[in-house]
N, C-alpha and C positions, 0 to 999 in steps of 0.2 A: 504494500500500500504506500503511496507515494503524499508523505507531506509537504503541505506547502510552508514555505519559511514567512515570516513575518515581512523580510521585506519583497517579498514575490508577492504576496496579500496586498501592499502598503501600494506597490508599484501598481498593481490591476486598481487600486481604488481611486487615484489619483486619476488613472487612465477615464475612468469609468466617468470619474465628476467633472475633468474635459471636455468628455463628448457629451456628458448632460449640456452644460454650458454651449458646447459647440450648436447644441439642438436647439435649445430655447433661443439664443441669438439668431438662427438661421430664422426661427420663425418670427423674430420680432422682425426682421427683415424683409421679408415677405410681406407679411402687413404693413408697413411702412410704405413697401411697394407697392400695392394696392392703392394704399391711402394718398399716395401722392398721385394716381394714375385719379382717383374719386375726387381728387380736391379737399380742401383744408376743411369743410362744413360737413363731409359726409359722416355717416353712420363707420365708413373705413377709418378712416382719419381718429375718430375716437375711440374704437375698435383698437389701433396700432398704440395708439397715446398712452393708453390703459395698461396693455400690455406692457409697451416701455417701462413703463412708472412701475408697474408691480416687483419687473424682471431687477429694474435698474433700484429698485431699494431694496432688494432681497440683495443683490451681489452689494449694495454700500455698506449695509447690517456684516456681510459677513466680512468685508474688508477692514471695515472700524474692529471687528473683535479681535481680542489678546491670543486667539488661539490662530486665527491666521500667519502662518506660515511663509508667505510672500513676506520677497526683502522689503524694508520699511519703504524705501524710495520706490518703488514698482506699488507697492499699494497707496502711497498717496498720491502717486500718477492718476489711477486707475479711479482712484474716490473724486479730481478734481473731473477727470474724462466723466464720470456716471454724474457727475452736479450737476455742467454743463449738459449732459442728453437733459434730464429730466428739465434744466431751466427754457433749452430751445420747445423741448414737447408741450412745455406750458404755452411758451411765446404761441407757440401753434395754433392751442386750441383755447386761448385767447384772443384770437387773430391777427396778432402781430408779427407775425412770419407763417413762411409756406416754407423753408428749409427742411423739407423732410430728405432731400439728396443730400444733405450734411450727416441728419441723423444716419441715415443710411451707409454713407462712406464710414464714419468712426465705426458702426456696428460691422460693419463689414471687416476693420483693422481688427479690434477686439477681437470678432470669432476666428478669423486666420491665422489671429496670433496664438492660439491656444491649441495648436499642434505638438 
């Protein structure tokens, strides 16, 4: 019977919570997609905003915590990057920008960087 060692375990989990990441960013993306194609008033558009906002204070919650693992400089990169999405996603649906190719391109760096 072949056991796994702890860092074979530690390695697949890491791997695993990447490609979760890697999923829910693809999908915030798509929506965004959408929303930009529906315009800034649609049923899309708030649809994508929502999503943003939920995805992007679940990953800030876990960047601010003491158990995060990311070097300090890389997580307060990545906390100012998720302030800004959530400030342009309000602009949005506020109506003071249609920038959703901005949200889009930063979502797009984020997911590709997480290979």
């Amino acid at each position: 019977m072949y056991q796994f060692s702890y860092e074979e375990i530690q390695a697949d989990s890491i791997a695993d919570a990447k490609d979760r990441e890697r999923q829910v960013l693809s999908r915030s993306i798509e929506l965004l997609r959408a929303a930009r194609e529906a315009g800034p008033n649609s049923h899309e558009a708030i649809e994508a905003i929502l999503f943003m906002n939920r995805l992007w204070t679940s990953f800030l919650e876990d960047l601010a915590s003491s158990d995060n693992e990311l070097p300090a400089e890389l997580r307060a990169n990545l906390i100012s990057i998720g302030i800004w999405l959530l400030r342009e996603g309000e602009a949005i649906r506020q109506g003071r920008s249609q920038n959703f190719d901005g949200l889009i391109e930063v979502s797009e760096i984020i997911r590709d960087g997480l290979k």
